[in-house]
C-alpha positions in Angstrom: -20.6 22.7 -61.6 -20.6 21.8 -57.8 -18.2 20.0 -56.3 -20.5 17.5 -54.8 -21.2 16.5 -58.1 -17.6 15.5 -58.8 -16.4 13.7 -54.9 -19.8 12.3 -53.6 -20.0 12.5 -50.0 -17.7 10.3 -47.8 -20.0 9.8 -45.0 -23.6 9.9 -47.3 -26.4 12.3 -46.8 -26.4 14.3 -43.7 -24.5 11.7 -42.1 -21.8 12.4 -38.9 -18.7 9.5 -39.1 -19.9 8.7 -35.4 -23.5 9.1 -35.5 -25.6 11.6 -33.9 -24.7 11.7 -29.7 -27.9 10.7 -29.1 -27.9 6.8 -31.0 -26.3 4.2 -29.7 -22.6 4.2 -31.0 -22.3 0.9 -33.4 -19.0 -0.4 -31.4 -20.6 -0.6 -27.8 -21.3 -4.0 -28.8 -18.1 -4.8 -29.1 -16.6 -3.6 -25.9 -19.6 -5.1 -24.5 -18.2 -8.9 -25.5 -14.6 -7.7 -24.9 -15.4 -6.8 -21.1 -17.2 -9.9 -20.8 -14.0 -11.9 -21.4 -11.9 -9.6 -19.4 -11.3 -10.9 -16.1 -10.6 -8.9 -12.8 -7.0 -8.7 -11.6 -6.1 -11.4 -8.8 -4.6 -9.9 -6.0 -1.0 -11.6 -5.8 -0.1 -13.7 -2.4 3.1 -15.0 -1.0 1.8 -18.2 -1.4 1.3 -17.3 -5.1 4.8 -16.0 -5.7 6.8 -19.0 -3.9 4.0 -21.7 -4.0 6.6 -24.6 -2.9 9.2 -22.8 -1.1 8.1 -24.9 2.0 8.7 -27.8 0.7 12.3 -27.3 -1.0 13.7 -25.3 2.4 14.1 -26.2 6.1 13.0 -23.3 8.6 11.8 -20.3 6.8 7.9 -21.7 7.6 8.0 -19.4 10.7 8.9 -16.6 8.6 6.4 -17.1 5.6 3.8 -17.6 8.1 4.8 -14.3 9.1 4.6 -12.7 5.9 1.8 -14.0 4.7 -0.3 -13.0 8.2 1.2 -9.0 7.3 0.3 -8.8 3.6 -3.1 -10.8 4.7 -3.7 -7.7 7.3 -2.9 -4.4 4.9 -3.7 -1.6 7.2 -5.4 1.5 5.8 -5.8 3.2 8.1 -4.1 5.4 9.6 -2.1 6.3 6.8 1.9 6.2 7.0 4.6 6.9 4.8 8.0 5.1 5.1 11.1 7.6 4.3 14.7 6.1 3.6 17.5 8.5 5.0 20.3 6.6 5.0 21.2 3.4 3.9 21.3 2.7 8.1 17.9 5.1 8.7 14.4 4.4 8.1 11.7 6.2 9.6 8.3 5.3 9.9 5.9 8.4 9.7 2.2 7.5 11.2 -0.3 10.5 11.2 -2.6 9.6 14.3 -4.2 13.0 14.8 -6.3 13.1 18.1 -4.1 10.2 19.8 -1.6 11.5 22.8 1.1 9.3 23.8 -0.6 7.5 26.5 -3.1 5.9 23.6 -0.5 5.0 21.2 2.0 2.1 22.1 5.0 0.8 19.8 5.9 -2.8 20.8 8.8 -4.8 18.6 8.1 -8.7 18.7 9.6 -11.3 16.9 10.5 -8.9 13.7 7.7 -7.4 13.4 6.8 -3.8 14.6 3.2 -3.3 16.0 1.6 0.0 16.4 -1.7 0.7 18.4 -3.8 3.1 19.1 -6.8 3.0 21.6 -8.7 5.7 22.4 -9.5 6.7 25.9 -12.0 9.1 26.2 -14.6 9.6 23.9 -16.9 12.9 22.3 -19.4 14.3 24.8 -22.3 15.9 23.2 -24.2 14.6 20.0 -21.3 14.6 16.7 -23.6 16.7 13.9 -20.8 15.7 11.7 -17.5 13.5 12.2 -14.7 14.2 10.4 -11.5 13.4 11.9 -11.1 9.8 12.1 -10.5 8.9 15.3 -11.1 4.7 15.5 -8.8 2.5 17.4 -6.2 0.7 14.9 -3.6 -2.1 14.9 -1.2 -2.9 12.3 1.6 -4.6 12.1 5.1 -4.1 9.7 8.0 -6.8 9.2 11.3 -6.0 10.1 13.8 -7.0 8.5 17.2 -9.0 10.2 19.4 -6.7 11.8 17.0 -3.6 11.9 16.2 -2.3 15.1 13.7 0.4 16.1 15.5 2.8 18.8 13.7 5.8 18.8 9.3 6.6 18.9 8.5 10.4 18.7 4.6 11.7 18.5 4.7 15.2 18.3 1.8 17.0 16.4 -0.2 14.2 15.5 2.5 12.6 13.7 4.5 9.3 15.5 7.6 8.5 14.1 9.1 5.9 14.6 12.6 5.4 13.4 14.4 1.8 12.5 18.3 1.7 12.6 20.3 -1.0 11.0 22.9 -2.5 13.2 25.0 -4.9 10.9 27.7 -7.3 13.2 31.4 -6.4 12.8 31.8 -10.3 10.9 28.9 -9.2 7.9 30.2 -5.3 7.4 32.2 -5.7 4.3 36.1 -5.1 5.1 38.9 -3.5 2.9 41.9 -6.2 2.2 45.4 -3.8 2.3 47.0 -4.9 -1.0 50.6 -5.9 -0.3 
């Protein structure tokens, strides 16, 4: 007595569960009318997160202007990394390989740091193949109040910049002697 005889077979005849490879699987379809409901993410705005914050506060338009020209101008290139120290240090790492210090500038203007690299002299001789990246870039970061940037380093095709925070004596939190 064969066992086939007694359990028929679960998927019929010769049959895989999926199909062969080379059909057309039976729940394409499917994902087919799912993606075509599916919509892209949006990317999220300032305006999107605080839609009336205009309107219910007096003076902070300068500054959401602000904000919303930054995210409006994500910069990628060159790339950065920004590394916490302390909670008074932050540095800004910018790798701007090919740049020497007389093409970069750091300027600090109204909260906002703004670095910039222009370079001077270009390749002689006919490129057979460009690698190294070496376009002129802009692109500014916000600042936050009482951060300051003190100190700009380029050494190796790295700039860093670093931020310090300088609180006033009247917002450092003080220790009341108990009596």
């Amino acid at each position: 007595m064969k066992t086939s005889d007694h359990y028929p077979e679960p998927w019929g005849k010769n049959n895989k569960p999926y199909g062969s490879p080379w059909t057309k699987n039976p729940y394409d379809s499917s994902l087919d009318e799912y993606k075509k409901w599916v919509e892209k993410p949006k990317v999220i705005t300032i305006s999107d997160l605080f839609p009336r914050l205009d309107r219910l506060s007096i003076g902070w338009s300068p500054l959401l202007d602000q904000l919303k020209e930054i995210t409006n101008n994500k910069p990628s290139y060159p790339p950065y990394d920004i590394v916490a120290l302390k909670d008074d240090v932050t540095l800004l790492n910018v790798a701007v390989a090919g740049f020497n210090k007389n093409e970069v500038s750091v300027t600090v203007k109204d909260s906002a740091v703004t670095i910039e690299g222009q370079k001077e002299d270009k390749q002689e001789g006919d490129i057979v193949y460009q690698g190294i990246a070496t376009r002129d870039f802009k692109f500014t970061l916000a600042i936050a109040e009482y951060w300051e940037v003190t100190n700009a380093v380029l050494d190796n095709g790295m700039l860093t910049v670093q931020f310090n925070k300088n609180l006033p004596e009247e917002k450092k939190p003080k220790v009341i002697p108990i009596k």
